[in-house]
C-alpha positions in Angstrom: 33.9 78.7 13.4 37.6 79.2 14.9 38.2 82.2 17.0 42.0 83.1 17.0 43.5 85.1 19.8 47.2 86.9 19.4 49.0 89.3 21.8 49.7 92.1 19.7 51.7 95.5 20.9 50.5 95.2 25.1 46.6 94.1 23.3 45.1 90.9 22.6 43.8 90.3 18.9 40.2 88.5 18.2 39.5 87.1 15.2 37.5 84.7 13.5 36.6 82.6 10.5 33.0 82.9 10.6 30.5 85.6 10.9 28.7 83.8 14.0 30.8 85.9 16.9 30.3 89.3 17.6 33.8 90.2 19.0 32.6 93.8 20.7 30.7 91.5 23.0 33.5 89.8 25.0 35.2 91.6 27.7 36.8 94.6 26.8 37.0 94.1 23.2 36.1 97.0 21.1 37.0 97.7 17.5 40.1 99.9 16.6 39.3 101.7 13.9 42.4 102.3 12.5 43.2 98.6 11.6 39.9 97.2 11.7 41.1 94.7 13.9 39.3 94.2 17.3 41.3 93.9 20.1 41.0 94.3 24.5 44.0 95.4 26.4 46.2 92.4 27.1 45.6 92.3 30.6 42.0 90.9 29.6 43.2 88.1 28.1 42.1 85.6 31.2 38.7 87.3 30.1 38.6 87.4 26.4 39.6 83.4 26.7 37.4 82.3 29.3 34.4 83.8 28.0 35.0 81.9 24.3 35.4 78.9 26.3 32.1 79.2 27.9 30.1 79.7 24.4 31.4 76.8 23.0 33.6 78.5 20.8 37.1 76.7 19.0 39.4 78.7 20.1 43.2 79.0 18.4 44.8 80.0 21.2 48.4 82.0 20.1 48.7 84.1 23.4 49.2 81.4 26.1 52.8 80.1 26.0 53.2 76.6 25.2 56.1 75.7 27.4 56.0 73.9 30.5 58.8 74.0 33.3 59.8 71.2 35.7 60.7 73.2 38.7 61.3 71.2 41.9 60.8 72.9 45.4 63.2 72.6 48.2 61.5 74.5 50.7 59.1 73.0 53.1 56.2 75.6 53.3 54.9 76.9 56.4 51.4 76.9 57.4 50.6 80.0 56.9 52.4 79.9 53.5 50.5 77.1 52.7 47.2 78.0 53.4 48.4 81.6 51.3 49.1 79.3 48.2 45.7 77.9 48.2 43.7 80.8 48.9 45.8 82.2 45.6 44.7 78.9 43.8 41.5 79.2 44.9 40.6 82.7 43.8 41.8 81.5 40.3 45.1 81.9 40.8 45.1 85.9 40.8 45.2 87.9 44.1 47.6 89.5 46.9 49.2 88.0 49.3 50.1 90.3 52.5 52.9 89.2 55.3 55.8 91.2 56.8 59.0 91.3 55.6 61.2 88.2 56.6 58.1 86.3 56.7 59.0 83.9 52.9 56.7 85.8 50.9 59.8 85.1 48.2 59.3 81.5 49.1 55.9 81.2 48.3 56.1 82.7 44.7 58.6 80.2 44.5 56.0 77.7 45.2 53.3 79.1 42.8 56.0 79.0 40.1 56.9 75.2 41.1 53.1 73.6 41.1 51.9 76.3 37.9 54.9 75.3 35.8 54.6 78.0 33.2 57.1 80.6 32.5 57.4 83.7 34.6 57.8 87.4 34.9 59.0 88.5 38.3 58.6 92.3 38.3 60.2 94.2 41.4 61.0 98.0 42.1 65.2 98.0 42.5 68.2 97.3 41.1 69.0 95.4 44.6 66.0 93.2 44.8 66.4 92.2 40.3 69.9 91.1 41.9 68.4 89.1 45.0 65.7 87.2 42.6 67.8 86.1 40.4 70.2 84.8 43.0 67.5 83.1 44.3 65.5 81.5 41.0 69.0 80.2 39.7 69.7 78.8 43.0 66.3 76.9 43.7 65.6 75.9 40.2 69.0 75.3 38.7 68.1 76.9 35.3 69.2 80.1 33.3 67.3 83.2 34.5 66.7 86.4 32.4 66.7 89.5 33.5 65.0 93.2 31.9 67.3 96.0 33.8 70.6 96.6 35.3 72.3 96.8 32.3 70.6 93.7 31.0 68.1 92.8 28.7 67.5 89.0 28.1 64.7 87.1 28.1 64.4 83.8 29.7 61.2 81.1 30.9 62.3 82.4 34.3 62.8 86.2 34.3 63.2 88.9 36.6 62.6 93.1 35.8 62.4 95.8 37.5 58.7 97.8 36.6 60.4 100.3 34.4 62.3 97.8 32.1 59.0 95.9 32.3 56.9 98.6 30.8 59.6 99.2 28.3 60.1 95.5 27.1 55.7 95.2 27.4 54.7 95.2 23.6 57.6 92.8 23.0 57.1 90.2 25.5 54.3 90.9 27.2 52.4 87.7 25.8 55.4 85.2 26.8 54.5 84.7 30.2 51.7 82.3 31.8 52.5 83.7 35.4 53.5 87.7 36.7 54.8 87.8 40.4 54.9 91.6 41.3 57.2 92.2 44.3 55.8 95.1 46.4 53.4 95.2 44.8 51.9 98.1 46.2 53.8 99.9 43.6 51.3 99.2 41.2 49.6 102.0 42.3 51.7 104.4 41.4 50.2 106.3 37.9 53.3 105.6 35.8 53.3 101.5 36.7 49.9 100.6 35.5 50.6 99.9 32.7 53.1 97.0 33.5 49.9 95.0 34.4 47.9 96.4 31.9 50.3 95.4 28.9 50.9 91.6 30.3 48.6 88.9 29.2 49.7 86.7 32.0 46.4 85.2 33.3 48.4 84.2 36.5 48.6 87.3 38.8 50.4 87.1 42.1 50.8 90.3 44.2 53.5 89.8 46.9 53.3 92.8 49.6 53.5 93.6 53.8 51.5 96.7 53.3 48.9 96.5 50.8 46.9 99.5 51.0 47.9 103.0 50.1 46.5 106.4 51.9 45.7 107.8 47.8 43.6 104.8 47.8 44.9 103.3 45.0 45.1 99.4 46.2 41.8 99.7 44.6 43.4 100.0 41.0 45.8 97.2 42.5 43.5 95.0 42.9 42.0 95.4 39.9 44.7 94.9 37.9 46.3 91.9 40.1 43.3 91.0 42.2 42.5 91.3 45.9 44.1 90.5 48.8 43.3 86.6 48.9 45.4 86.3 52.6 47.1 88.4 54.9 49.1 87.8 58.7 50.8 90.9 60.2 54.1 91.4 62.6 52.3 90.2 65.8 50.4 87.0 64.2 53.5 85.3 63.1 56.2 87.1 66.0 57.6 84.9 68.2 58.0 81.6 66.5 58.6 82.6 62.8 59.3 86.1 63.2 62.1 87.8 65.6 59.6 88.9 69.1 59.9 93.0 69.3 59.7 96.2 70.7 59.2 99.4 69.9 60.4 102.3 72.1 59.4 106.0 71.5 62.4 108.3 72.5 60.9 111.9 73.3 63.8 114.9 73.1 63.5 118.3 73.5 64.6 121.0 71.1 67.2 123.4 72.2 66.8 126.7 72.8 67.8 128.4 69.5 66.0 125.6 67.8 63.1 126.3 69.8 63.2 129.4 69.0 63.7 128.9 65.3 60.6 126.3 64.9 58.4 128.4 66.4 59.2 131.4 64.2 58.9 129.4 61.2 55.9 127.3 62.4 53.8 130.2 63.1 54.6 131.9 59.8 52.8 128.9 58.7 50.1 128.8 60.9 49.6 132.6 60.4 48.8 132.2 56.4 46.8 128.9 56.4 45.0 130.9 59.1 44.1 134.1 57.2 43.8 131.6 54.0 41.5 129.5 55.6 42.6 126.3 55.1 42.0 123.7 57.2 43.8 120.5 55.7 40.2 119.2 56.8 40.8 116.9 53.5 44.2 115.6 51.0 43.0 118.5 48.5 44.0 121.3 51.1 47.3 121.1 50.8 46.9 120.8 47.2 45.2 124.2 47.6 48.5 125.5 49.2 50.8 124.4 46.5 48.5 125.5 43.8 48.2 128.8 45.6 51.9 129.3 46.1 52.6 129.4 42.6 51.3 132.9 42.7 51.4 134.0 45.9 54.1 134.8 47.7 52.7 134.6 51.3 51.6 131.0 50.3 55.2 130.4 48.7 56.6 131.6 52.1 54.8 129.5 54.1 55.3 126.4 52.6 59.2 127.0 52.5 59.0 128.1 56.4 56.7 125.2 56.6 59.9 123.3 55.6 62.3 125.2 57.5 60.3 124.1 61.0 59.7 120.3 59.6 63.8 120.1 59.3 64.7 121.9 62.8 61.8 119.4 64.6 63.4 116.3 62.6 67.3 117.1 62.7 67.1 118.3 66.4 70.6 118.0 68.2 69.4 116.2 71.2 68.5 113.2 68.5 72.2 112.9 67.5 73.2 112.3 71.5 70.3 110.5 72.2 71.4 108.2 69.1 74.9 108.3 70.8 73.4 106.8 73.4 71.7 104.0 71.7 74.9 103.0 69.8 77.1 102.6 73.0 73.8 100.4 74.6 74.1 97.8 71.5 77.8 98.3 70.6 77.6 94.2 69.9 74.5 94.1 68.0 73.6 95.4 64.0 72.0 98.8 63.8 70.5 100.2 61.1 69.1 104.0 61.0 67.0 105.5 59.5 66.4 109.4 58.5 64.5 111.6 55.8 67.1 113.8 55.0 70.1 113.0 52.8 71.8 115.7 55.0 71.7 114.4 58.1 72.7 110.9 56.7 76.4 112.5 56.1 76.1 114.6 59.8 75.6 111.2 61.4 78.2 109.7 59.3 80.7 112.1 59.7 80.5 111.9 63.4 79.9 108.2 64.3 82.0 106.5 61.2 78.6 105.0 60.1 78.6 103.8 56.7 76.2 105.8 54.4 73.6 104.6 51.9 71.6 107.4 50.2 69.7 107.9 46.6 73.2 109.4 45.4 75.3 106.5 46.5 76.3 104.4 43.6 75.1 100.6 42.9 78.0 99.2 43.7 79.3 100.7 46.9 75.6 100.2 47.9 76.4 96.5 47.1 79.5 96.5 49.0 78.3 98.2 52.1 75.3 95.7 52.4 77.3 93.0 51.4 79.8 93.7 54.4 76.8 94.5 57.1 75.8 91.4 56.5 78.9 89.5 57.1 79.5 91.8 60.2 82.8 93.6 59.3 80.4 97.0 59.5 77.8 97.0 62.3 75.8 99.6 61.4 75.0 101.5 58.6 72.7 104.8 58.2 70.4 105.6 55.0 67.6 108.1 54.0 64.9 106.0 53.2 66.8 103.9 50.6 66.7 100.7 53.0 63.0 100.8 53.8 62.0 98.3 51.3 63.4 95.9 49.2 67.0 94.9 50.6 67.6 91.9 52.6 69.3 92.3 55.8 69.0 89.1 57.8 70.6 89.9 60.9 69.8 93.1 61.6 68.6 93.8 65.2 68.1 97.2 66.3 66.7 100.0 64.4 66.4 103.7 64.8 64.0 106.3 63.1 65.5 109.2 64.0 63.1 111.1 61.1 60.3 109.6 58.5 56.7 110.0 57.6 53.3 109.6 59.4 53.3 106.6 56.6 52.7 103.2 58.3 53.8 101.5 55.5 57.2 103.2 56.0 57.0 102.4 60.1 56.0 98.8 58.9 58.7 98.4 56.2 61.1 99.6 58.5 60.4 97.2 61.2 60.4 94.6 59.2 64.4 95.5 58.7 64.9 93.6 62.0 62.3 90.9 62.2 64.5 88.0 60.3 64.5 85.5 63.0 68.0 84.6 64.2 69.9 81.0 64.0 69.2 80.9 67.8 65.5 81.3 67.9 66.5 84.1 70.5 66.7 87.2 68.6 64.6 90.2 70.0 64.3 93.5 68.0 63.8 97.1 69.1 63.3 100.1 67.1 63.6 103.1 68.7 61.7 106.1 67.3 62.9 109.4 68.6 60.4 112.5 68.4 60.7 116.0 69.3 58.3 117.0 72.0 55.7 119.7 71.5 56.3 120.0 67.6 54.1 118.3 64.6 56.6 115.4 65.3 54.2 114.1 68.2 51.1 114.0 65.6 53.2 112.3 62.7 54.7 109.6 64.9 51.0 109.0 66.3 50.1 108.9 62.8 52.5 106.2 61.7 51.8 104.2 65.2 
């Protein structure tokens, strides 16, 4: 008996030439009754195949690709990235790897890609990193690269996507890859980017991240889907000799009086309502509660919006835009980067210290340009809401500032890792400066994110 396997639509096809194998009873496969066929979602593959194999069966195996790649390595591995590549080998090649940014997590997928020699699916969140990879595989490897997104859609044994075009292009090419290398991914988790892992039959899994786990919980369904972390080193472990050294310096400022003023009006109509309502945000489903409740209420609708109101006069505070005066005339001869939450202040800070600007409205290419010319030092610094916390490669960077962000340590980690890219010298030293307003929420979030 011959059992034949086929990646069909984001599923994997069983069927056989006997009546000896019960299909139902290998991993994940059921029966779809529309066809008749039986079939497991095409992430089960590794499964499906593995289980055959250990009965003995003859398997016709149509879903593994039958090319193999000669890729050559130039890097010399670290030890740490070594020892990251065999503990991915080890747990069957499938598994996270975490490390902070400017660490080589890049180089190390281009490792697993080099000793696996099958083709490969690099799937990554922007427009910016597609760009970077596929810099970087032409330049190591030497061979033609295809690429799912940015105006592009051409496959290749080397390809690069961003998740969208990847769940788009899924039932097409989702069997054509031995090996998936997600890029932060952390992303995973995310309900509308399951699927990419769930419509791949790549038995070859490798989950490149600096912050694996996610306060929904969802690194669970990662790891599922990619495996578990197989090895991890954070900012401190590696600081020092392959990492910039660091410090982080909390900047308190005070509001100003008519700010003062103004927060505590809108904070305590706030207060007032979850008070009477009695919600406690005692749990993540509280504030649900609020949001649900505000649909029909229009106390509740009022207090989340002076909620808001209060959350923008803490965060935008005009002591922070002197304070960052300060910090700019202290490193006038160094690279800053800062960072806010609001696209508003972005063009307030940009307006008044001739900072270039990168927000979710800028285009593609002036983002392009602006990064291309902070890296080669004609700008110096550079101010963006949120858009430069992951994903964009700014080697020389030095000195960050948060003037506004999340109680997310992911984000606090992410935007660290900015600045940590050692320097040519060996001598770099980074410093992000954090400036919270005193006696507002502020104080709790920046805890939080600490």
């Amino acid at each position: 008996m011959t059992v034949t396997l086929r990646f069909e639509d984001g599923a994997v096809v069983v069927s056989s030439d006997g009546d000896d194998l019960n299909p139902t009873s290998l991993p994940g496969v059921e029966r779809d009754a529309r066809t008749g066929s039986h079939r497991a979602p095409a992430r089960r593959y590794r499964a499906v195949r593995d289980a055959l194999r250990d009965r003995g069966a003859d398997v016709d195996d149509r879903v593994a690709p039958d090319a193999r790649l000669e890729l050559s390595l130039r890097y010399d591995l670290r030890e740490y990235q070594e020892a990251a590549l065999a503990a991915w080998r080890g747990n069957d090649e499938r598994g996270v790897v975490e490390l902070p940014t400017g660490s080589g997590k890049t180089v190390l997928a281009l490792a697993a890609m080099a000793e696996l020699g099958v083709p490969t699916l690099v799937v990554v969140p922007t427009v910016d990193l597609l760009e970077q990879w596929r810099r970087e595989l032409e330049s190591e490897f030497g061979v033609p690269v295809g690429q799912f997104g940015g105006g592009e859609q051409r496959a290749a044994a080397l390809t690069v996507a961003t998740y969208d075009s990847a769940y788009l292009r899924a039932e097409d090419v989702g069997g054509d890859f031995g090996l998936i290398v997600f890029d932060e991914v952390h992303h995973l988790g995310g309900e509308g980017y399951r699927d990419v892992a769930r419509l791949f039959a790549a038995p070859a899994r490798l989950g490149l991240t600096a912050t694996f786990e996610r306060p929904d919980g969802a690194h669970e369904t990662v790891a599922d889907l990619v495996g578990p972390v197989v090895f991890e080193r954070d900012v401190d472990a590696l600081s020092g000799e392959h990492l910039a050294e660091y410090d982080v310096r909390r900047i308190e400022v005070r509001l100003s009086e008519s700010e003062r003023e103004e927060y505590e009006r809108e904070q305590g109509t706030f207060v007032e309502y979850v008070r009477d309502a009695g919600i406690t945000f005692s749990s993540g489903s509280d504030y649900q509660e609020l949001v649900y409740r505000s649909g029909n209420d229009p106390r509740a609708r009022e207090a989340l919006l002076a909620k808001q109101r209060a959350r923008e006069v803490m965060m935008n505070a005009d002591a922070k835009v002197t304070e960052l005066e300060r910090i700019l005339e202290r490193h006038r001869d160094e690279r800053v980067i800062v960072f806010t939450a609001h696209t508003d202040l972005v063009y307030r800070l940009s307006e008044r210290f001739l900072l270039p600007a990168i927000t979710g409205e800028t285009g593609a290419a002036e983002r392009r340009e602006i990064l291309g010319k902070f890296r080669d030092g004609e700008y110096t610094r550079v101010v963006s809401a949120n858009v430069l916390d992951e994903g964009v490669d700014v080697p020389d960077a030095s000195v960050g500032v948060v003037i506004s962000g999340t109680g997310s340590e992911r984000q606090f980690t992410q935007r660290l890792g900015r600045l940590l890219r050692p320097g040519s010298d060996g001598e770099k030293r980074a410093v992000l400066y954090e400036l919270v307003t005193s006696e507002t929420a502020e104080e709790r979030v920046a805890d939080r994110r600490r």
